[in-house]
Structures are given as C-alpha cells and as structure tokens.
PDB file of N, CA, C and O in Angstrom:
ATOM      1  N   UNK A   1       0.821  -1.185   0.000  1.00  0.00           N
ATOM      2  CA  UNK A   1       0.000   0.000   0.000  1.00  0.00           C
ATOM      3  C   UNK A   1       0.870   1.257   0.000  1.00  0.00           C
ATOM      4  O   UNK A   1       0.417   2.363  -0.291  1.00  0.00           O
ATOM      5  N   UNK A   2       2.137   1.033   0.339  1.00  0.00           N
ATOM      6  CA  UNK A   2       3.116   2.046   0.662  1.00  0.00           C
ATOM      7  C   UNK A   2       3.730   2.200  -0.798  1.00  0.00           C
ATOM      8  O   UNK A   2       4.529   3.127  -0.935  1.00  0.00           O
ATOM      9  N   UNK A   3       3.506   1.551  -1.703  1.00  0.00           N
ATOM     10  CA  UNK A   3       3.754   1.428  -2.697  1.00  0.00           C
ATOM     11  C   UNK A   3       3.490   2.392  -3.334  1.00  0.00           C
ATOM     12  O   UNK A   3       4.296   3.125  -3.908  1.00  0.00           O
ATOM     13  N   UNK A   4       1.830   2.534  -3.284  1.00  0.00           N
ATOM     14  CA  UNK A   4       0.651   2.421  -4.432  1.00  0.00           C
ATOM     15  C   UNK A   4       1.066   4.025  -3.972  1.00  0.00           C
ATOM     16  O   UNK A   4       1.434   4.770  -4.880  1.00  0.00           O
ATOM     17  N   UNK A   5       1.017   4.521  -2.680  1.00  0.00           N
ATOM     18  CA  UNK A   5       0.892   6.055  -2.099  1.00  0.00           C
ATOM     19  C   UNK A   5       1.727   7.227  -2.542  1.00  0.00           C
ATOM     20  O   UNK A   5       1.454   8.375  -2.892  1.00  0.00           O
ATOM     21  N   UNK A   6       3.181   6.328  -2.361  1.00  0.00           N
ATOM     22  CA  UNK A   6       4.518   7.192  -3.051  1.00  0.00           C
ATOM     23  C   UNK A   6       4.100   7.324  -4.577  1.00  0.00           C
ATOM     24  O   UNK A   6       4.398   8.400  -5.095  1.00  0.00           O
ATOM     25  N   UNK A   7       3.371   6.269  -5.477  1.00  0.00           N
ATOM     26  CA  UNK A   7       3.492   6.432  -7.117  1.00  0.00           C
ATOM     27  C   UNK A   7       2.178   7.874  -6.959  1.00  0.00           C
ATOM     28  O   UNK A   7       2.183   9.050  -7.323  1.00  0.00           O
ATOM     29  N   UNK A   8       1.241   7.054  -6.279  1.00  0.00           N
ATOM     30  CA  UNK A   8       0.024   8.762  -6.305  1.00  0.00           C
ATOM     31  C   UNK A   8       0.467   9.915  -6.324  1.00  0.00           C
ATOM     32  O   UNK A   8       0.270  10.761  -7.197  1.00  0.00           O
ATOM     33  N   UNK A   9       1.362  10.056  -4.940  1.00  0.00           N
ATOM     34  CA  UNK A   9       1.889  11.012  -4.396  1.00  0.00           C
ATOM     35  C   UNK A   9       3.216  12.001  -5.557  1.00  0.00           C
ATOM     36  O   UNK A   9       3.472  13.200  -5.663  1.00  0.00           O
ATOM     37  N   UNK A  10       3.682  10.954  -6.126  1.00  0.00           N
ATOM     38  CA  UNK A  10       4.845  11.197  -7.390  1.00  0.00           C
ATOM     39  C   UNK A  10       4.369  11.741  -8.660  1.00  0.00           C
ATOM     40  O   UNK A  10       4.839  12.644  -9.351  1.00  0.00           O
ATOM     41  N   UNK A  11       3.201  10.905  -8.846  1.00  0.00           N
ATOM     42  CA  UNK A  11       2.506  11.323 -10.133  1.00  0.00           C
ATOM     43  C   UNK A  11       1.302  12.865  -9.983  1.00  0.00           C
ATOM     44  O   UNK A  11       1.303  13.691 -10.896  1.00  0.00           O
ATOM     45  N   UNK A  12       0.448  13.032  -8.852  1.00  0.00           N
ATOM     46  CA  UNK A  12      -0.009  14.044  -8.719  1.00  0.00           C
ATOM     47  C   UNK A  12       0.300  15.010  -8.089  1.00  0.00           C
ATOM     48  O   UNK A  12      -0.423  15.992  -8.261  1.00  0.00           O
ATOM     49  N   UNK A  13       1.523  15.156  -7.073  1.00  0.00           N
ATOM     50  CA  UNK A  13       2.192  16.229  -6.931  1.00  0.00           C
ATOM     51  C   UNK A  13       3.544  16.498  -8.017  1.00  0.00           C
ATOM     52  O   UNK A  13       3.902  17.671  -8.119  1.00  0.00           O
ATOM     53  N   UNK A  14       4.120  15.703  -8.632  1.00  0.00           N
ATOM     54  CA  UNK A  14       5.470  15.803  -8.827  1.00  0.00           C
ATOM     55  C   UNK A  14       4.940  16.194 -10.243  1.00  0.00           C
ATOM     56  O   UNK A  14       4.917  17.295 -10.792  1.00  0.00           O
ATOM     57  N   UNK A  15       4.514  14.949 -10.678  1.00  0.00           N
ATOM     58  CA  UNK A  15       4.231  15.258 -12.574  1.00  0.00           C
ATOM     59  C   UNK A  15       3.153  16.362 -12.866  1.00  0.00           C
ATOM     60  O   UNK A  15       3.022  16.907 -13.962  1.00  0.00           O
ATOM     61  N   UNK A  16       2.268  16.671 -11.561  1.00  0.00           N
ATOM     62  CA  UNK A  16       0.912  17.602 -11.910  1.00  0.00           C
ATOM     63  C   UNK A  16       1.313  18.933 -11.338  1.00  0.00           C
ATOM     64  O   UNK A  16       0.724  19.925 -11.768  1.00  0.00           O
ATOM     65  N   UNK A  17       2.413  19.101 -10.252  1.00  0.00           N
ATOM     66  CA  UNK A  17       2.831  20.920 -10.043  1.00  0.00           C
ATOM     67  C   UNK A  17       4.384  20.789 -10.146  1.00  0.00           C
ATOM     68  O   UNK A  17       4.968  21.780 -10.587  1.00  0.00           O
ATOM     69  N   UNK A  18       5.112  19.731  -9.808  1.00  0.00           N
ATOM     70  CA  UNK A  18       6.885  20.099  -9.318  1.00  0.00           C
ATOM     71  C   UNK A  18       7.264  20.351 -10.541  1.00  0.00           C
ATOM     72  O   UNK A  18       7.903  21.328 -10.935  1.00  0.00           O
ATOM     73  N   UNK A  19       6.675  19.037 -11.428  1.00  0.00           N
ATOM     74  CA  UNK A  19       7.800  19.090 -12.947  1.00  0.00           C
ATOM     75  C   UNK A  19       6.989  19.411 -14.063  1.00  0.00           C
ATOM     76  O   UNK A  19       7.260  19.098 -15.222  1.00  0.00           O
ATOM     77  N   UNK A  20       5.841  20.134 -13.641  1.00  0.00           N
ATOM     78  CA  UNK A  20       4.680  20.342 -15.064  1.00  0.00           C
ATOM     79  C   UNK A  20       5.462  21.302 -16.259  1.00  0.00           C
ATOM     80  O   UNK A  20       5.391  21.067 -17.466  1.00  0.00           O
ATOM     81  N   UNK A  21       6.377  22.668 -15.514  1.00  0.00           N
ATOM     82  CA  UNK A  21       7.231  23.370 -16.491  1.00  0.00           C
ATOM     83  C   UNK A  21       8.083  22.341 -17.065  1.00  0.00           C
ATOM     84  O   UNK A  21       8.565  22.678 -18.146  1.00  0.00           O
ATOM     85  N   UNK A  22       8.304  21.553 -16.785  1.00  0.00           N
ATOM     86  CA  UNK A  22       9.301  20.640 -17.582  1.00  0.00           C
ATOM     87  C   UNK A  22       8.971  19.984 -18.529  1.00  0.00           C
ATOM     88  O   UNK A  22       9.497  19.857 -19.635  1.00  0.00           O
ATOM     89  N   UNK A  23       7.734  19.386 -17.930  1.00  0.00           N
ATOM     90  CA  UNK A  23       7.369  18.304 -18.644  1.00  0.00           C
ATOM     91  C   UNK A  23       6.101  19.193 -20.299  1.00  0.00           C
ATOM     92  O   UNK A  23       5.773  18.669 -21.364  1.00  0.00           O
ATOM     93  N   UNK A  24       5.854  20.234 -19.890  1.00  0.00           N
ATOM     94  CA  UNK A  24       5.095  21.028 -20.411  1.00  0.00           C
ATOM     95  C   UNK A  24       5.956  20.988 -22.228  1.00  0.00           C
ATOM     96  O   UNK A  24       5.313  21.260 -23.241  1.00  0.00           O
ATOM     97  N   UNK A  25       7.387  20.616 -22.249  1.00  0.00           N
ATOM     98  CA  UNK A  25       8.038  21.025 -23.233  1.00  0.00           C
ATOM     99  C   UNK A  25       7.797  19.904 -24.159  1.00  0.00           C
ATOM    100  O   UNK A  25       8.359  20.010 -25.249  1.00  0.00           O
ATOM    101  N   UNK A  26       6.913  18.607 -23.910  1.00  0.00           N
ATOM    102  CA  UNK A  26       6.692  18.025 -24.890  1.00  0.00           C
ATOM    103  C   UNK A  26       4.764  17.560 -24.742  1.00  0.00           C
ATOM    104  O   UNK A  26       4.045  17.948 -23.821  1.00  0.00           O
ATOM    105  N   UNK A  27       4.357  16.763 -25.790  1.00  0.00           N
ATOM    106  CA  UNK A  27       3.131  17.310 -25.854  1.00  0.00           C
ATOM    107  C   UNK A  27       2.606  15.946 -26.141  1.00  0.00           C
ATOM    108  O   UNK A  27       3.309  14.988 -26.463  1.00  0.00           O
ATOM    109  N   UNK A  28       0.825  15.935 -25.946  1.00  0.00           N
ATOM    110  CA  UNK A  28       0.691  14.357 -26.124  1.00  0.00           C
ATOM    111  C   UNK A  28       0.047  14.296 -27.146  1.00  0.00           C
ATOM    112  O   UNK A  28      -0.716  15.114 -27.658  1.00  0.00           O
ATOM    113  N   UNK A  29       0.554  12.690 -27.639  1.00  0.00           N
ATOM    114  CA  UNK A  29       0.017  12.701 -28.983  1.00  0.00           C
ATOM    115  C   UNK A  29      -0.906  12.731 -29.595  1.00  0.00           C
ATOM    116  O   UNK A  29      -1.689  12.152 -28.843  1.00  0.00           O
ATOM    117  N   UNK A  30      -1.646  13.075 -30.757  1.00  0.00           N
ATOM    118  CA  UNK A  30      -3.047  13.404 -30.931  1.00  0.00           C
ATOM    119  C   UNK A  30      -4.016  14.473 -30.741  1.00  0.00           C
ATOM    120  O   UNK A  30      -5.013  14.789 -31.390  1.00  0.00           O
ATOM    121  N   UNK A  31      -3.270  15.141 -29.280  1.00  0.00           N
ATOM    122  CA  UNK A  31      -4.345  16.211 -28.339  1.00  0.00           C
ATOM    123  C   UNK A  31      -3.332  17.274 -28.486  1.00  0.00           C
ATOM    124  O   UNK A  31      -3.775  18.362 -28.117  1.00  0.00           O
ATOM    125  N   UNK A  32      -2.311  17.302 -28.839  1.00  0.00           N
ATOM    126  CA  UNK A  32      -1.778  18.575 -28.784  1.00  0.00           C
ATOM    127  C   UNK A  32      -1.562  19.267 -27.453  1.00  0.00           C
ATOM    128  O   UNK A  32      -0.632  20.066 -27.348  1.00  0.00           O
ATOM    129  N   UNK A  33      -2.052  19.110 -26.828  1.00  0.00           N
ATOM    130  CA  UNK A  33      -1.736  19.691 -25.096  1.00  0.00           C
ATOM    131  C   UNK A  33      -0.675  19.184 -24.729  1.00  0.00           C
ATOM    132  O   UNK A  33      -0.180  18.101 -25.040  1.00  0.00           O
ATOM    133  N   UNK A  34      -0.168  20.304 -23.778  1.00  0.00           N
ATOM    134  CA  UNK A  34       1.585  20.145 -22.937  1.00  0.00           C
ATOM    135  C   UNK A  34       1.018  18.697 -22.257  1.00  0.00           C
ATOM    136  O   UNK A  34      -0.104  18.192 -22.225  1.00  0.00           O
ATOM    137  N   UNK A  35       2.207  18.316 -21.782  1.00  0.00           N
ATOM    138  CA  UNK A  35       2.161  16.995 -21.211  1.00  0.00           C
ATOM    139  C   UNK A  35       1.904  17.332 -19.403  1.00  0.00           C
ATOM    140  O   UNK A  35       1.083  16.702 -18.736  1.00  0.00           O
ATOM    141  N   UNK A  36       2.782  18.429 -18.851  1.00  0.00           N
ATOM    142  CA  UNK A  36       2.636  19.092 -18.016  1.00  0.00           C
ATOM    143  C   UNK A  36       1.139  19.326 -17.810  1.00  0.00           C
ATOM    144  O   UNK A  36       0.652  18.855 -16.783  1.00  0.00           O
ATOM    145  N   UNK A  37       0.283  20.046 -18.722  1.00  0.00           N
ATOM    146  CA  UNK A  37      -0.951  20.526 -18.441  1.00  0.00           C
ATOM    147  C   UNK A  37      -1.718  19.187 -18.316  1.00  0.00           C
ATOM    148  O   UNK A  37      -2.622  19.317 -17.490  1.00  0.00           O
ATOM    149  N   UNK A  38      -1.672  17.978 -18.836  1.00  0.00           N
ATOM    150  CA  UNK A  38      -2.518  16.947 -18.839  1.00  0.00           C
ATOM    151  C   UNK A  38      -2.055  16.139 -17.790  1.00  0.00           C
ATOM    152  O   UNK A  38      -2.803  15.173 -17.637  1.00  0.00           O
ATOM    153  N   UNK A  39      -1.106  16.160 -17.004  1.00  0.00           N
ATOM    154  CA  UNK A  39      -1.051  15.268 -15.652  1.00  0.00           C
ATOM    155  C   UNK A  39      -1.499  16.113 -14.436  1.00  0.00           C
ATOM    156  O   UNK A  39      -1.646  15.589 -13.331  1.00  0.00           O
ATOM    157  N   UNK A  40      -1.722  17.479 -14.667  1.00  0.00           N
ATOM    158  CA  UNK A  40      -2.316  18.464 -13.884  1.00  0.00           C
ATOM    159  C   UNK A  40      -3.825  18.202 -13.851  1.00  0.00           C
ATOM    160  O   UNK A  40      -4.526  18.530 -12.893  1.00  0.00           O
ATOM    161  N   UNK A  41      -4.281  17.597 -14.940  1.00  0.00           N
ATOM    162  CA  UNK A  41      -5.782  18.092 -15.298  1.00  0.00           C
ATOM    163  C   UNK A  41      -6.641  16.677 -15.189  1.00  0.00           C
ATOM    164  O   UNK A  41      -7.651  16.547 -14.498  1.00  0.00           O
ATOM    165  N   UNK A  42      -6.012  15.594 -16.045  1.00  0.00           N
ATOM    166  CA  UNK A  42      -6.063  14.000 -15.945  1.00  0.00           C
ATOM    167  C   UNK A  42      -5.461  13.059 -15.621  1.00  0.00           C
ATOM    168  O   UNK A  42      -5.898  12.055 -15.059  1.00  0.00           O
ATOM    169  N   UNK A  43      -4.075  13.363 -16.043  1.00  0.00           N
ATOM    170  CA  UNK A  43      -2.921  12.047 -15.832  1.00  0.00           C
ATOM    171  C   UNK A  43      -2.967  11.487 -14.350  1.00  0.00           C
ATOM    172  O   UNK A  43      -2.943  10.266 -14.194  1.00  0.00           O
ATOM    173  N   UNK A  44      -3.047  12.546 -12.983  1.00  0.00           N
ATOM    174  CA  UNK A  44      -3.245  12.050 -12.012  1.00  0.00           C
ATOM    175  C   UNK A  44      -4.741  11.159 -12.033  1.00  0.00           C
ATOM    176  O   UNK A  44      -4.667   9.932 -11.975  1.00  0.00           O
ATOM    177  N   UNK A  45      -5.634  11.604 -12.089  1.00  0.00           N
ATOM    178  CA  UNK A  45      -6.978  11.102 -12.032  1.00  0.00           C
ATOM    179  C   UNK A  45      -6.989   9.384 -12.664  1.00  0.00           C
ATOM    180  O   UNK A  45      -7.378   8.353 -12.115  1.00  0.00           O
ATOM    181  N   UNK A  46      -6.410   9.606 -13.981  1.00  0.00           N
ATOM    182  CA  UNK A  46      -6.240   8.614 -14.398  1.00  0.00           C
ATOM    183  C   UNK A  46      -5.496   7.350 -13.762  1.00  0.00           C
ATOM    184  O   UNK A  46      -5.856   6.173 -13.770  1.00  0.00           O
ATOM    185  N   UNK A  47      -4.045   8.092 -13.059  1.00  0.00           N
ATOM    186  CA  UNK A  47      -3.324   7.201 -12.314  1.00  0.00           C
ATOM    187  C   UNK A  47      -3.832   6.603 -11.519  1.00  0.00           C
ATOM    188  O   UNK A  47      -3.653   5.398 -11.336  1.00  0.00           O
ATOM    189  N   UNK A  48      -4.915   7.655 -10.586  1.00  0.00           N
ATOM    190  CA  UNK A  48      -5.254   7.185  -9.068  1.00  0.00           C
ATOM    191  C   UNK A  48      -6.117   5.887  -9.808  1.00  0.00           C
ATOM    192  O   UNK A  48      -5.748   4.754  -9.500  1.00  0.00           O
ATOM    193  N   UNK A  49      -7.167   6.022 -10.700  1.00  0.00           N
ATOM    194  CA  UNK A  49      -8.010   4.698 -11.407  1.00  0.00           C
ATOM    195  C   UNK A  49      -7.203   3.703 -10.992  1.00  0.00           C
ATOM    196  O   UNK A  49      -7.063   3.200  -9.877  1.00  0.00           O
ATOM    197  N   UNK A  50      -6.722   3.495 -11.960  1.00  0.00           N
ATOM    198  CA  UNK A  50      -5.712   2.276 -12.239  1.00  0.00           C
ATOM    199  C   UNK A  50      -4.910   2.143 -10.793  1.00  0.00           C
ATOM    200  O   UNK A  50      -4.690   0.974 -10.474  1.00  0.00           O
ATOM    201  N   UNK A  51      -4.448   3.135  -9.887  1.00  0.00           N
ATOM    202  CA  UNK A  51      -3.703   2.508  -8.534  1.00  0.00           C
ATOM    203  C   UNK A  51      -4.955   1.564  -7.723  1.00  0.00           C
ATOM    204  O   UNK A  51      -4.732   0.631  -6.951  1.00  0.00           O
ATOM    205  N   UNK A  52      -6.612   2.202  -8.221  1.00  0.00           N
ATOM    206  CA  UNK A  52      -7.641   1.371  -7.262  1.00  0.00           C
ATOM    207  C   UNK A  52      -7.600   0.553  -7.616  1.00  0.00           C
ATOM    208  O   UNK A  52      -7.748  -0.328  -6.769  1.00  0.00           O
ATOM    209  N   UNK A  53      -7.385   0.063  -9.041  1.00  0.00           N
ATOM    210  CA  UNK A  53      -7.457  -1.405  -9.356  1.00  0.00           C
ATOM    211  C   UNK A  53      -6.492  -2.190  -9.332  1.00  0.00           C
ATOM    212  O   UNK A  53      -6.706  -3.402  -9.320  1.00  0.00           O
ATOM    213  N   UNK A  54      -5.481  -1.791  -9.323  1.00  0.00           N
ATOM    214  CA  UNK A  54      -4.140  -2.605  -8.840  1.00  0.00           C
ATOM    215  C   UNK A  54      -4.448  -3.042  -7.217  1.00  0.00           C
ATOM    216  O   UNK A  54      -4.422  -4.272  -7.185  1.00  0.00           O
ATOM    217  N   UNK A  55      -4.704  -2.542  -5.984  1.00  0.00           N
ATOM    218  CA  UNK A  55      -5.049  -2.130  -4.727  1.00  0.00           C
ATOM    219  C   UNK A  55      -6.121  -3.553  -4.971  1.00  0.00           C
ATOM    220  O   UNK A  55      -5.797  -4.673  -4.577  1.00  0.00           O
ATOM    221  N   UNK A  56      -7.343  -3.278  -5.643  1.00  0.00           N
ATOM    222  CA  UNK A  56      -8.178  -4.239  -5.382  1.00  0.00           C
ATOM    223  C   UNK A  56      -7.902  -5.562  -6.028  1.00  0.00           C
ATOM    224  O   UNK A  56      -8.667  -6.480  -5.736  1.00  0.00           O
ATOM    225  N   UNK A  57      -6.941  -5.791  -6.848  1.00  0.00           N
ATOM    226  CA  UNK A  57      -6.649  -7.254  -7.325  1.00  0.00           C
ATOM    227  C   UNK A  57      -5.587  -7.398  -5.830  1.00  0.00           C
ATOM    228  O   UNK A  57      -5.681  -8.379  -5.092  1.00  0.00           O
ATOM    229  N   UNK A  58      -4.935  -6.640  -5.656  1.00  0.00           N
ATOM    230  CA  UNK A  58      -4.123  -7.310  -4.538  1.00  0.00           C
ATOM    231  C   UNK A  58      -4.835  -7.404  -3.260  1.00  0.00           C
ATOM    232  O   UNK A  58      -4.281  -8.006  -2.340  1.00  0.00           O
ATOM    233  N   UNK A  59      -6.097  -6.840  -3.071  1.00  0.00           N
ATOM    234  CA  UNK A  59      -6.951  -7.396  -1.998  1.00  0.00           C
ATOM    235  C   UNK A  59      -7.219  -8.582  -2.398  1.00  0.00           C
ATOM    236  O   UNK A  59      -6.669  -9.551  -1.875  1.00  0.00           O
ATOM    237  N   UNK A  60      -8.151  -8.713  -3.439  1.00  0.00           N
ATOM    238  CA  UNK A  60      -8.403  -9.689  -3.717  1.00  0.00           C
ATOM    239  C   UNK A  60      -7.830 -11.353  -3.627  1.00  0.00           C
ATOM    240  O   UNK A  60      -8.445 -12.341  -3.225  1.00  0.00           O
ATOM    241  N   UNK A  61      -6.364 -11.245  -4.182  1.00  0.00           N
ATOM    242  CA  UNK A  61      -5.436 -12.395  -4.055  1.00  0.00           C
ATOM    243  C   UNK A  61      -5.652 -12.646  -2.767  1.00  0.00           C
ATOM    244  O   UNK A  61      -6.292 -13.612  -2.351  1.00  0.00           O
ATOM    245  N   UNK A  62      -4.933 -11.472  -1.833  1.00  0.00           N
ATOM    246  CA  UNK A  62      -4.637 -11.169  -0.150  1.00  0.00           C
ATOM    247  C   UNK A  62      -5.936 -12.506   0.513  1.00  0.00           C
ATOM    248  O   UNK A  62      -5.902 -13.576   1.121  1.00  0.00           O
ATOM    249  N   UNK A  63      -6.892 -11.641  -0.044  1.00  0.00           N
ATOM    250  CA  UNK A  63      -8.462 -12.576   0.627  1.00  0.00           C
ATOM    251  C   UNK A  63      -8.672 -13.593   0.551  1.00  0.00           C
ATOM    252  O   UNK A  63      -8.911 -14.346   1.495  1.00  0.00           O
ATOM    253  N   UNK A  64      -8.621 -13.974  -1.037  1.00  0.00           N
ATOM    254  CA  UNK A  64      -8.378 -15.357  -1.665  1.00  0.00           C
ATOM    255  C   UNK A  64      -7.095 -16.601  -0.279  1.00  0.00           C
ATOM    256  O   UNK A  64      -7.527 -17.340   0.605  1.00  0.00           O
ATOM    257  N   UNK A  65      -5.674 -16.364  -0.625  1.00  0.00           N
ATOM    258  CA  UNK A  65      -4.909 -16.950   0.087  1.00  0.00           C
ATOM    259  C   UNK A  65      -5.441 -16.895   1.881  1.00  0.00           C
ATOM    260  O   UNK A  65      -5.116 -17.977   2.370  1.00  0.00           O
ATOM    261  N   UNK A  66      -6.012 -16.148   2.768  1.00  0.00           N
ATOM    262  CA  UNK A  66      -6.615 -16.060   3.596  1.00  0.00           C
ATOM    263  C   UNK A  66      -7.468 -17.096   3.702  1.00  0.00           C
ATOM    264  O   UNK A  66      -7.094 -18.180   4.148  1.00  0.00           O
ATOM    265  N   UNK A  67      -8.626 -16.881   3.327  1.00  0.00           N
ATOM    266  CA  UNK A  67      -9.392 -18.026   3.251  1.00  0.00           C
ATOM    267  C   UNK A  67      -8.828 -19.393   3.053  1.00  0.00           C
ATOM    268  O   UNK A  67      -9.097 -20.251   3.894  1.00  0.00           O
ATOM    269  N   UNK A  68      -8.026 -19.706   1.965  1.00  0.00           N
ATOM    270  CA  UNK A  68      -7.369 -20.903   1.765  1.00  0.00           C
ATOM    271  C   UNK A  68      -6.917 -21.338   2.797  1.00  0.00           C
ATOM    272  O   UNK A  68      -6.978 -22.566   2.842  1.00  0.00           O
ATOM    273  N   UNK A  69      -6.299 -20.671   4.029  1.00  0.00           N
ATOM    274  CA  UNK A  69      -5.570 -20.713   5.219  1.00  0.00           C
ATOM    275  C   UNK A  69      -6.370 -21.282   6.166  1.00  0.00           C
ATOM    276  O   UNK A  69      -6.056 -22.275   6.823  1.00  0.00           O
ATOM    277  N   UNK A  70      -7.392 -20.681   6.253  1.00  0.00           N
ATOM    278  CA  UNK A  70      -8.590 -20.768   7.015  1.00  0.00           C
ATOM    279  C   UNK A  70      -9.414 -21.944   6.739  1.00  0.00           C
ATOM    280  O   UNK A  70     -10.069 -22.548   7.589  1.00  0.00           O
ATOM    281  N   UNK A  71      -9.318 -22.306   5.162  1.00  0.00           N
ATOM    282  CA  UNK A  71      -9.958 -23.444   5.076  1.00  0.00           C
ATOM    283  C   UNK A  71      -9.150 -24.820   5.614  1.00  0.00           C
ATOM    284  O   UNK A  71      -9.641 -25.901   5.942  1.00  0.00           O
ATOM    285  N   UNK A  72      -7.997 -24.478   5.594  1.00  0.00           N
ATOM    286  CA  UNK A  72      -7.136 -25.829   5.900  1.00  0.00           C
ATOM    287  C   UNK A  72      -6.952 -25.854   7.528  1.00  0.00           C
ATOM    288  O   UNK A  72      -6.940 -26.943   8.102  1.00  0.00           O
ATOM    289  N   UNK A  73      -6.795 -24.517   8.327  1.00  0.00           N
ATOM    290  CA  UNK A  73      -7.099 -24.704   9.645  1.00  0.00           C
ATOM    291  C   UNK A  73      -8.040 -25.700  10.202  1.00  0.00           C
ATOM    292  O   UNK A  73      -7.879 -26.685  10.923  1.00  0.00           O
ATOM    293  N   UNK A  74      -9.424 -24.961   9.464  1.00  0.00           N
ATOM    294  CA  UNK A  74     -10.571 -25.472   9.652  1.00  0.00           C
ATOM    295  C   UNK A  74     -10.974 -27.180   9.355  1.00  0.00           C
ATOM    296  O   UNK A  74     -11.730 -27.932   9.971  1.00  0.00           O
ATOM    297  N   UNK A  75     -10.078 -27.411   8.088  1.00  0.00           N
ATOM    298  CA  UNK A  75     -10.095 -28.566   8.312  1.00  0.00           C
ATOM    299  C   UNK A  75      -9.082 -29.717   9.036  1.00  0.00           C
ATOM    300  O   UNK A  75      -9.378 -30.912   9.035  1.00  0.00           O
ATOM    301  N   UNK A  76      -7.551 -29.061   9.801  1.00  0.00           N
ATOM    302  CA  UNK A  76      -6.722 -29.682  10.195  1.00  0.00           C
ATOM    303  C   UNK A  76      -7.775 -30.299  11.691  1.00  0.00           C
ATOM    304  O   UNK A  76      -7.812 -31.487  12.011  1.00  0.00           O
ATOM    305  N   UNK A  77      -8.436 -29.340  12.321  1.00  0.00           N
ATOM    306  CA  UNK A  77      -9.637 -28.670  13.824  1.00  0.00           C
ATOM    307  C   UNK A  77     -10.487 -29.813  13.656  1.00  0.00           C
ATOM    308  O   UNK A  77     -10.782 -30.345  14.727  1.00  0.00           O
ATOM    309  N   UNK A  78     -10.968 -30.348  12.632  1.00  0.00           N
ATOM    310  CA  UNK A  78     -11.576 -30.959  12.212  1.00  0.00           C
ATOM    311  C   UNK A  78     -11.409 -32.543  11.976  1.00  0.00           C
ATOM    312  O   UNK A  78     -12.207 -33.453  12.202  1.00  0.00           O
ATOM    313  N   UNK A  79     -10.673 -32.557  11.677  1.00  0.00           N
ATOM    314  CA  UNK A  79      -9.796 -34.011  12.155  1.00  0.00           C
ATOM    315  C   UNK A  79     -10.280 -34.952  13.337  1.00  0.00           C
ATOM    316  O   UNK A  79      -9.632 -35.956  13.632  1.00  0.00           O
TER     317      UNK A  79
END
C-alpha cells in the first residue's frame, strides 16, 4: 500500500505541479496539449483509477490466500 501512495503522491504532486514546467516542453500525442498541463488536469486522475485497481486485485489475491488458510485450519480442527 506504501507502494501504491509514493506512485500517487509522485505522479499528482510531482508530474501535476513540481515538474509540469518541464514536462510542459513536450506534448501528447493526438491532443496537442503540454504533457505538463494533462497530468495536472487527468494524468493524475487517471493514475489514481488504475492505482484502485491494482489495490483491489491485490486485496483480492490477499483474501483469496486467507481463506485458503482458514480453510485448511478449519479442516486440520476438524480431524
């Protein structure tokens, strides 16, 4: 999770105000807009998406293997 926070944190402060003059000097393809102006406006938004769904497949697994754990407890108890 400490992961997922630093890339948020990198991509919507760093790419959307620290380095937007920088990054402003090249442009995205198709849209013509600075690159700078579009991680200000979407690129974060977009990121955070995709960090929820990364976040929820790794719940997911997390839950999955849990249970598995639980099922074999349950059945060692059981014995």
């Amino acid at each position: 999770m400490a992961v997922l926070l630093v890339i948020w944190a990198a991509v919507s402060l760093g790419c959307g105000v620290l380095f937007a003059d920088w990054l402003n000097q090249f442009r995205l393809p198709f849209t013509g807009f600075p690159l700078g102006f579009w991680f200000a406006q979407q690129g974060s938004i977009v990121t955070f998406v995709i960090l929820i769904l990364v976040y929820c497949l790794a719940m997911n697994r997390l839950d999955r293997r849990h249970h598995e754990e639980l099922e074999a407890i349950a059945a060692k108890a059981g014995e």
